[in-house]
C-alpha positions as CSV (number, residue, x, y, z in Angstrom):
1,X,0.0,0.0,0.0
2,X,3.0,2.7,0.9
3,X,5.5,3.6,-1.3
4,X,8.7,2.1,-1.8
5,X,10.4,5.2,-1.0
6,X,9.3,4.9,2.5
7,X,11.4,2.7,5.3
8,X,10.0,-0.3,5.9
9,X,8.3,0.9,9.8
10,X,6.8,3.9,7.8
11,X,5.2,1.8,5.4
12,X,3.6,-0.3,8.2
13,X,2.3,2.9,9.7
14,X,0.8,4.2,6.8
15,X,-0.5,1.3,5.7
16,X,-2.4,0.9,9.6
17,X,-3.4,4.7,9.4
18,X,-5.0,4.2,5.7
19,X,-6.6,0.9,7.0
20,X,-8.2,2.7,9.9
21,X,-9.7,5.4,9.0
22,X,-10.9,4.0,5.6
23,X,-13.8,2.4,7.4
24,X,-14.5,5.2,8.4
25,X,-14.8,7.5,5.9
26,X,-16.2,4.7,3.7
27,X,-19.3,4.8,6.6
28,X,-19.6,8.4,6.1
29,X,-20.3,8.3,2.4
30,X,-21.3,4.3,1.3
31,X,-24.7,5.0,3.1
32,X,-25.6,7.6,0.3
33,X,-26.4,5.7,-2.8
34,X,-28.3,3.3,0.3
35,X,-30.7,6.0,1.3
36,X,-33.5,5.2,-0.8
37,X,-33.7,1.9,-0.5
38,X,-33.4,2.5,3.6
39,X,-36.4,4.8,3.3
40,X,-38.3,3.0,1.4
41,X,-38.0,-0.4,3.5
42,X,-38.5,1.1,7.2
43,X,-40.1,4.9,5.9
44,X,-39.5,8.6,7.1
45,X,-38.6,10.3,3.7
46,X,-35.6,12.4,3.5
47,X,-36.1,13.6,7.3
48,X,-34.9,9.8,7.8
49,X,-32.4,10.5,5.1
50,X,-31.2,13.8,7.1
51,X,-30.3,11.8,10.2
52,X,-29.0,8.4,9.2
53,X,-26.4,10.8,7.9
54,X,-26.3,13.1,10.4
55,X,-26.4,10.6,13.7
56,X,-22.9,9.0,12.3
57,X,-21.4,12.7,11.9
58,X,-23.0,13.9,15.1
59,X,-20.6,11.8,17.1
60,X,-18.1,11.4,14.9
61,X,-17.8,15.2,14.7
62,X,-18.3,16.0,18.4
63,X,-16.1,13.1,20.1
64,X,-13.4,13.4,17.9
65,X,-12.1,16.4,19.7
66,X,-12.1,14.0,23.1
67,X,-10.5,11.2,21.2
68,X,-7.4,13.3,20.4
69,X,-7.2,13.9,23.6
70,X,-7.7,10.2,24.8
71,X,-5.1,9.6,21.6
72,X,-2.5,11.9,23.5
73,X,-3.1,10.8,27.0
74,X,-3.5,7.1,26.2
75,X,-1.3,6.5,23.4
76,X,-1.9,6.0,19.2
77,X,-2.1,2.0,19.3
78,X,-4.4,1.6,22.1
79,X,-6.9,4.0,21.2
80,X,-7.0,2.8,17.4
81,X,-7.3,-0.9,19.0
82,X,-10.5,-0.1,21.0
83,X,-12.2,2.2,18.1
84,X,-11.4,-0.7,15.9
85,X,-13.2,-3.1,17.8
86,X,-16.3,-0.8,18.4
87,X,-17.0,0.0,15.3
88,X,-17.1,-4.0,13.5
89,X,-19.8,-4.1,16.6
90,X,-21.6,-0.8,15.7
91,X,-21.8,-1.9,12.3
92,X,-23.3,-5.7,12.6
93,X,-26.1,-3.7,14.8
94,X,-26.9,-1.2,12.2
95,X,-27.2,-3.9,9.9
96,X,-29.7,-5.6,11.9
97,X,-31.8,-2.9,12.6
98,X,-35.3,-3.0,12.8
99,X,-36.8,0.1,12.4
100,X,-35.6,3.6,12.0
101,X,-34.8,4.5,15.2
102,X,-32.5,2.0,16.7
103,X,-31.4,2.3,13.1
104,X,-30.2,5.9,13.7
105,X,-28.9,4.7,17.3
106,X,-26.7,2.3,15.8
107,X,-25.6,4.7,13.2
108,X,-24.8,7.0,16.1
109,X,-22.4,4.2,17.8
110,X,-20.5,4.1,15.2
111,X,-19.9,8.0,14.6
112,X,-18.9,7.3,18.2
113,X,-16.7,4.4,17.4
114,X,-14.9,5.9,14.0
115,X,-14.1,9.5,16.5
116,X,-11.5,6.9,17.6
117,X,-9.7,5.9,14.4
118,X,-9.0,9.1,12.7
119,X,-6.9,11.6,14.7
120,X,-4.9,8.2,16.4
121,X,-4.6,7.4,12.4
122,X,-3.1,10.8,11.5
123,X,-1.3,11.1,14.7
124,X,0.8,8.1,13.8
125,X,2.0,9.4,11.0
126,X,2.6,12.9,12.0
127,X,4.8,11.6,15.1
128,X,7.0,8.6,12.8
129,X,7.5,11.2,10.0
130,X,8.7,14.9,9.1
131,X,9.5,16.9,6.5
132,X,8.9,16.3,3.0
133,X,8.9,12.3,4.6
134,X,5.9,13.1,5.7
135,X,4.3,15.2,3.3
136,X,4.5,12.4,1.0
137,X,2.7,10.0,3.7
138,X,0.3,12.4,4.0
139,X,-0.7,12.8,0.2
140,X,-0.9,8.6,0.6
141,X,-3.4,8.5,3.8
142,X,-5.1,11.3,1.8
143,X,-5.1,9.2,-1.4
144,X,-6.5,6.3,-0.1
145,X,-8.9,7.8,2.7
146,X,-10.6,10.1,0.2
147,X,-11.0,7.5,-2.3
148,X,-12.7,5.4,0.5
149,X,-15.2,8.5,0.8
150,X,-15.3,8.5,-3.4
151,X,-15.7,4.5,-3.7
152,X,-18.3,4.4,-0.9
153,X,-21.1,5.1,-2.8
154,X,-20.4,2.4,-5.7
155,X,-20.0,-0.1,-3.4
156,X,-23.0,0.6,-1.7
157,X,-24.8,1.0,-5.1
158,X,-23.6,-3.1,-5.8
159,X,-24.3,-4.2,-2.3
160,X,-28.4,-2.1,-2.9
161,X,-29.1,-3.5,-5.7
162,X,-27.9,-7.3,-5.8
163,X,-28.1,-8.0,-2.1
164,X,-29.6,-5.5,0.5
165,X,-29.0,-2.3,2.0
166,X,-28.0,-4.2,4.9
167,X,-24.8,-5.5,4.3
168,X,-23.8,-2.0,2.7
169,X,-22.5,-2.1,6.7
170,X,-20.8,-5.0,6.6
171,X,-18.1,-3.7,4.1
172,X,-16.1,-3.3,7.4
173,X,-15.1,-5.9,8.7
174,X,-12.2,-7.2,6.0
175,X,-10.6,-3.9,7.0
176,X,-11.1,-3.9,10.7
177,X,-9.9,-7.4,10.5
178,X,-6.6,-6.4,8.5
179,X,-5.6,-3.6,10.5
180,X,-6.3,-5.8,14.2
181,X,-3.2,-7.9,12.5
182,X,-1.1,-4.7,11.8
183,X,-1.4,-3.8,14.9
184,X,-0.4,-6.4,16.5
185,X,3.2,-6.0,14.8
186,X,3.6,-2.2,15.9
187,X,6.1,-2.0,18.3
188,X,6.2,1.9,19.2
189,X,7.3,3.1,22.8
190,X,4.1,4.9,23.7
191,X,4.1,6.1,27.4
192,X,1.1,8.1,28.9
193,X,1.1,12.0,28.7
194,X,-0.1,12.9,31.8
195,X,-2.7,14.8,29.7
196,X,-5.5,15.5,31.5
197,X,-8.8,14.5,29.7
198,X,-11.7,17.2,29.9
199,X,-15.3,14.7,29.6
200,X,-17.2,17.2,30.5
201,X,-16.2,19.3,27.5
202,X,-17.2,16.5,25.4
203,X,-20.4,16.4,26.4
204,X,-21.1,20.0,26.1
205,X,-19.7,19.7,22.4
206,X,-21.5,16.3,21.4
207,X,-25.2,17.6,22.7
208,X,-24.9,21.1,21.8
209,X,-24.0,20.1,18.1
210,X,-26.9,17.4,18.3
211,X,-29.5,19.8,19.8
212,X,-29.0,22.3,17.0
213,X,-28.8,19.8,14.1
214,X,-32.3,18.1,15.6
215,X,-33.8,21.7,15.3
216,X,-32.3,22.3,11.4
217,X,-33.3,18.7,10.4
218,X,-37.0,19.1,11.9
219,X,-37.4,22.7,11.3
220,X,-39.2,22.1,8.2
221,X,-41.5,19.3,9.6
222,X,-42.3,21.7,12.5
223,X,-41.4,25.1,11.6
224,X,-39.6,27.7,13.7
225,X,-42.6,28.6,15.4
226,X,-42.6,25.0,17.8
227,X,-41.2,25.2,21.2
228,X,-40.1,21.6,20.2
229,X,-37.8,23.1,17.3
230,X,-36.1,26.8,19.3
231,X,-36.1,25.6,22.6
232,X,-33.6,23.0,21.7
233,X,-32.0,25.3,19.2
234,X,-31.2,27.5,21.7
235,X,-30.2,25.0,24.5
236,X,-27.8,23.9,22.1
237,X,-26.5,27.3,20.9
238,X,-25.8,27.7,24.6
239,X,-23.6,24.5,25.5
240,X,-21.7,24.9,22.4
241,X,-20.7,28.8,23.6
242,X,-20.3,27.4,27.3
243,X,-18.2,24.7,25.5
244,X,-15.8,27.0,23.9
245,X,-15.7,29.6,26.9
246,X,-14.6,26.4,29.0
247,X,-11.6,25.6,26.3
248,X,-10.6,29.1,26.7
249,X,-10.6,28.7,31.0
250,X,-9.5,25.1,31.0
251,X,-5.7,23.8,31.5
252,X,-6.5,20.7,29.7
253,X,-8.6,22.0,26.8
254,X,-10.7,19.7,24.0
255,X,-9.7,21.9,21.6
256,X,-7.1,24.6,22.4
257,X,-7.9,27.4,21.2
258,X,-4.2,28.3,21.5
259,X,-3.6,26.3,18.0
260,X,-6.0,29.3,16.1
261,X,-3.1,31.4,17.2
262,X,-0.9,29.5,14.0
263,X,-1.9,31.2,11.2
264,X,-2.1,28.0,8.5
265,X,-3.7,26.1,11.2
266,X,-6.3,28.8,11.5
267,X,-6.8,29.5,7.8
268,X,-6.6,26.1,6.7
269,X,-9.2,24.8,9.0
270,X,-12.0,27.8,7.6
271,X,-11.1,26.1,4.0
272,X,-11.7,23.0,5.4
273,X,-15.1,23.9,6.8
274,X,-16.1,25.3,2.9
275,X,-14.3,22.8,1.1
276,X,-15.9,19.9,3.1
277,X,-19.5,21.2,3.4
278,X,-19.5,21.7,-0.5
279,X,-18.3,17.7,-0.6
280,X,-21.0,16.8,1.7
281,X,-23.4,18.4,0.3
282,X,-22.6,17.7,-3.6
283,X,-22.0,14.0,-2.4
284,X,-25.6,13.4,-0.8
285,X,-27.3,15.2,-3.3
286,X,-26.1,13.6,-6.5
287,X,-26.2,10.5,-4.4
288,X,-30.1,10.6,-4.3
289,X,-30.8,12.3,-6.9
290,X,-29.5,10.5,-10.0
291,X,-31.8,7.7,-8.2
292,X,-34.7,9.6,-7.2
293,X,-34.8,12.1,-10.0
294,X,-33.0,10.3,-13.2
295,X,-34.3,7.1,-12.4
296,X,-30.6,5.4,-12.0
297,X,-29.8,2.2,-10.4
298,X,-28.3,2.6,-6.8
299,X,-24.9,0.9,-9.0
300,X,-24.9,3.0,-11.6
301,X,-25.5,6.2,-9.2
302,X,-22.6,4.9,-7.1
303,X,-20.7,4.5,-10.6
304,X,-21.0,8.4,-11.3
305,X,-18.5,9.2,-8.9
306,X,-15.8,6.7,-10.1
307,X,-13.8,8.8,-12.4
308,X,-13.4,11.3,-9.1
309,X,-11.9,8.0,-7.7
310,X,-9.6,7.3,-9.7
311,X,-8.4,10.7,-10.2
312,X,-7.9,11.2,-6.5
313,X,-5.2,8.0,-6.6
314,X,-3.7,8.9,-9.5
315,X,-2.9,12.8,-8.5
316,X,-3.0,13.0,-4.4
317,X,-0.5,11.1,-3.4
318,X,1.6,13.7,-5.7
319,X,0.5,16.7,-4.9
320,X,1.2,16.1,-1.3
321,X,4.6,15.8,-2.4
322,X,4.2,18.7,-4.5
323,X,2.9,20.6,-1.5
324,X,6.2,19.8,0.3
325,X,8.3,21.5,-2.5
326,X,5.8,24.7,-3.4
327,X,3.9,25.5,-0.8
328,X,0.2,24.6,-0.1
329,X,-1.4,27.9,-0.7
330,X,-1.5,27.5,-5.0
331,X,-2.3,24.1,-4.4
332,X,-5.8,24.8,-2.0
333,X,-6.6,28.2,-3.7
334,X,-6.4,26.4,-7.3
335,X,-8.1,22.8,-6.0
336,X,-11.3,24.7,-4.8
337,X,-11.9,27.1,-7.8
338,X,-11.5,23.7,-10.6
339,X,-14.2,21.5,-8.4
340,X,-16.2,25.1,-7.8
341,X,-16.4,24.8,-11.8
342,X,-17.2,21.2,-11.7
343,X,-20.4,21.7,-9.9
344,X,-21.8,24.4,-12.1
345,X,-21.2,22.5,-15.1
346,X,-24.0,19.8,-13.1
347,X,-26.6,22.6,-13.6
348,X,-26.7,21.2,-17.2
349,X,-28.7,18.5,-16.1
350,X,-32.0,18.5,-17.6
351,X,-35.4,16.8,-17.3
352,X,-34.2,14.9,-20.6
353,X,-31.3,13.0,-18.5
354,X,-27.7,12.4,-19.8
355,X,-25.3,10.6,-17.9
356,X,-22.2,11.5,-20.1
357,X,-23.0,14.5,-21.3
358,X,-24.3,16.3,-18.2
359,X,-22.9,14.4,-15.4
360,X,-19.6,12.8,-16.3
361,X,-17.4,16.0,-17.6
362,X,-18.5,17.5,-14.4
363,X,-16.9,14.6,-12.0
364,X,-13.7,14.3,-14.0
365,X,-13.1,18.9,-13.0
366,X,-14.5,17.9,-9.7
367,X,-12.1,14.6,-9.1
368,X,-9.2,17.0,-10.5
369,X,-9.7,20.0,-8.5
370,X,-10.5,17.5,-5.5
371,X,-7.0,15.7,-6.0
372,X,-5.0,18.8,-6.0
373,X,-6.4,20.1,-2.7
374,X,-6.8,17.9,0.1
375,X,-3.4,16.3,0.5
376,X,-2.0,20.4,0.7
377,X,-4.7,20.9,2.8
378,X,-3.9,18.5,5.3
379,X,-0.8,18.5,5.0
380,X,-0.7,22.4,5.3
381,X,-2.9,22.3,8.8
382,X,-0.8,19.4,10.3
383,X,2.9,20.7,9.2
384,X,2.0,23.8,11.4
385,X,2.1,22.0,14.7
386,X,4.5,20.3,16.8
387,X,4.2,16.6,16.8
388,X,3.5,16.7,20.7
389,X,0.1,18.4,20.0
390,X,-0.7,16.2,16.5
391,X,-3.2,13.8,17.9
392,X,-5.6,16.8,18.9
393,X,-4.5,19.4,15.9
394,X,-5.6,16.3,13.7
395,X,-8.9,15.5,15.8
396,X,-9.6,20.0,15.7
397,X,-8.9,19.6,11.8
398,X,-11.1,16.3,11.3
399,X,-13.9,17.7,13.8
400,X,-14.5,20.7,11.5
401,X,-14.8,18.6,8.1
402,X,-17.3,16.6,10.2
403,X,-18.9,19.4,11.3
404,X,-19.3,21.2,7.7
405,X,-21.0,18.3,6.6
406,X,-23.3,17.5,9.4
407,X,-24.5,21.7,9.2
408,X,-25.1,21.2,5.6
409,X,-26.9,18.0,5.5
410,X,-28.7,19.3,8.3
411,X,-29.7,22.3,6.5
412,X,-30.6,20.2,2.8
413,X,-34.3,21.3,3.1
414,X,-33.5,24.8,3.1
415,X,-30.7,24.4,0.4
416,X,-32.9,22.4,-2.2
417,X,-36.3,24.3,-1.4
418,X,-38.0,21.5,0.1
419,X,-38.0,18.6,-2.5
420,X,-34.9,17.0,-4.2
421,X,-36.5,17.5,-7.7
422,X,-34.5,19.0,-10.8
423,X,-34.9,22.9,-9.7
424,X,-33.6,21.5,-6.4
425,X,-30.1,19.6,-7.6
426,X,-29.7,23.0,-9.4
427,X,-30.3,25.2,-6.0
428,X,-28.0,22.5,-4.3
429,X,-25.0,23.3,-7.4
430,X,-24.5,26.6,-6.7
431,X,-24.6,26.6,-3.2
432,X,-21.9,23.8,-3.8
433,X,-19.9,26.5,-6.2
434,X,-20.1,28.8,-3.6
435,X,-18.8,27.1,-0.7
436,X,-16.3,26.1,-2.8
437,X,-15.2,29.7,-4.3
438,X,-15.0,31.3,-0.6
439,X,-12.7,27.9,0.3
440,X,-10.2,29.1,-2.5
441,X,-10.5,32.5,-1.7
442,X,-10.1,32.0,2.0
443,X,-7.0,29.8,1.3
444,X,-5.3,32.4,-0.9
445,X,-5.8,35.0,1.3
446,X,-4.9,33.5,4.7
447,X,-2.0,30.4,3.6
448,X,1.6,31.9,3.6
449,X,3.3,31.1,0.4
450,X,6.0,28.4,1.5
451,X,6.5,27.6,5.1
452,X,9.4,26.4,4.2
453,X,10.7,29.7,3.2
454,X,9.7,31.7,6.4
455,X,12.0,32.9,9.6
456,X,11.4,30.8,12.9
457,X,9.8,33.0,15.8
458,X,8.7,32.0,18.9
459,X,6.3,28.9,19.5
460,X,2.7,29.5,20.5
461,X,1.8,26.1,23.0
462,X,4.4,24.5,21.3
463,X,3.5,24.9,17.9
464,X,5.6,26.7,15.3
465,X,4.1,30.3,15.3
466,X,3.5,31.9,12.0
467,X,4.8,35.1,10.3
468,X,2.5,37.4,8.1
């Protein structure tokens, strides 16, 4: 799986970090093409849509912040061994799920489960590797992790239509197997940190993020107007502010606020809240669409998104590297304005439906423009902190792409007017274009040129402080 130009312990650890988190962004994106047919067996429309999405990214978006944490204080390997574990038991119970509620529980375990996997994933890397070493690792996690999102929804398209929704969650457990054996021949000197782990923060973060998405997802059900829709709007409002006042007080924070301070951590992680609700959002909605609205097969829907695939391995792994040479900031500011064209060039589809005319061209400029940006991105955000504080600068950077695309799924009813019909997919395209033209422009204006090229000063918590 890693390169030959790696030595032979960094090629373990990659190939355990890819392992690990690929099941779990393949969870966040194989259930899309599955939606339908989940509807349409145990019922609840697209507000059941909205939160078998949105119960996975709930927790996976909150508790991520307290599993860097529990990475730092508890050590990489351990951490990674008990999220593995959960989450091949989270899935077999969302496959057997009976009805749409323990259905959404289920799905809510494993959000739970997978906040385990990524920042120990990318932690591992960050601590066994520097430099342009690590650059390079990072364009291969990226490669394969993002692919894993990209190939979700064409494995759950074969798994829909020739077996059953159901074992679209069972994907898992080759993986979870795989990377259990890995594991096992690790041998890292991981001592305890001494960090002090902050639970109550995490609970303030995880039901303040799921009291304001249950308003936005039942808002249009209910309407503004409910005391059952603001009252836990604004209960949820008001632990997510008490959340961050308390990371601001706090000697052991969640999510130090401390790392906002480094300028391409700061500015990378707003491009990574525009780039990634723009993903989300273009991901469910095509997802859905070319099924409910073009009539496609859940396989040939999951096929749409193949050519984006295959771009992503052919191009990431290189433009991390690139990335290491040049600088990340052409790299993210470029990335986002290509797959910002990619998405208009979807409002061509019409009533009289095309797949390779009005869908295909558009993946190929969104799979190119995808492949040039997230390896810099990531590698951009975690280059800019020491390797004590990786485990929780990866968990801040991860939380925030969860985040983006629990807001925006959350929001889908408001985005796409109501109904997922053709006028819709074109309301959703531009807000996608959008999203992604203020991630470019917010990457151009806040990335420095090179970081290789600037003057050390003074470390902020730590991490290396930024000039300009």
């Amino acid at each position: 799986m890693a390169s030959s130009r790696f030595a032979p312990l960094q090629r373990l650890v990659i190939s355990i970090a890819v392992l690990a988190s690929f099941v779990t962004f393949l969870d966040g994106t194989v259930v899309t093409v599955a939606l339908p047919a989940i509807s349409d067996e145990l019922g609840g429309g697209i507000t059941t849509q909205q939160w078998v999405v949105d119960a996975y990214l709930i927790t996976l978006s909150a508790l991520i912040l307290l599993a860097g944490s529990l990475s730092d204080a508890y050590g990489r390997v351990l951490v990674m061994r008990i999220g593995l574990i959960a989450f091949g038991v989270a899935s077999v119970a969302v496959a057997a799920a009976p009805d749409p509620l323990i259905l959404i529980i289920a799905r809510a375990a494993q959000g739970a489960a997978g906040a385990l996997l990524v920042p120990s994933s990318l932690a591992l890397i960050t601590a066994t590797m520097r430099a342009d070493v690590q650059s390079r690792a990072i364009g291969v996690w990226t490669a394969f992790t993002t692919a894993a999102q990209l190939v979700g929804p064409l494995l759950g398209g074969l798994f829909v239509d020739f077996l059953s929704w159901r074992f679209v969650f069972l994907i898992n457990v080759v993986p979870i197997a795989a990377t259990l054996v890995l594991l096992s021949r690790l041998k890292l000197k991981e001592h305890p940190s001494g960090v002090r782990v902050d639970w109550l923060s995490g609970a303030l973060c995880a039901i303040g993020l799921g009291a304001v998405v249950f308003a936005l997802i039942e808002q249009p059900n209910l309407g503004w107007q409910s005391p059952a829709i603001w009252l836990p709007g604004l209960i949820g409002a008001a632990l997510f502010a008490w959340f961050l006042v308390r990371q601001q007080r706090s000697a052991s924070p969640l999510m130090p606020l401390s790392l906002f301070r480094v300028r391409d951590f700061a500015w990378g992680n707003l491009a990574t809240l525009f780039v990634y609700a723009a993903l989300s959002l273009n991901g469910f909605v095509v997802g859905v669409y070319l099924q409910q609205g073009a009539g496609l097969s859940a396989t040939a829907a999951g096929l749409a998104s193949l050519p984006m695939t295959i771009l992503m391995i052919l191009i990431s792994s290189r433009a991390g590297s690139w990335a290491g040479r040049f600088g990340p900031r052409i790299f993210m500011t470029v990335g986002p304005l290509v797959m910002a064209v990619g998405a208009l060039m979807l409002l061509v589809v019409s009533e009289d439906f095309d797949y390779w005319w009005q869908v295909l061209p558009a993946m190929i400029v969104l799979g190119l423009g995808l492949s040039l940006t997230v390896a810099p991105l990531t590698s951009a955000i975690l280059g800019a902190i020491d390797e004590s504080r990786s485990g929780i600068a990866s968990a801040v950077n991860n939380a925030v792409s969860r985040v983006a695309g629990l807001l925006v799924v959350a929001m889908l009813s408001t985005i796409i007017g109501g109904t997922l019909d053709l006028a819709g997919f074109h309301n959703a395209a531009w807000v996608t274009a959008a999203l992604l033209v203020l991630g470019g422009v917010v990457s151009w204006i806040g990335i420095r040129r090179n970081p290789a090229e600037e003057v050390d000063a003074p470390a902020v918590d730590g991490a290396p402080s930024p000039i300009g």
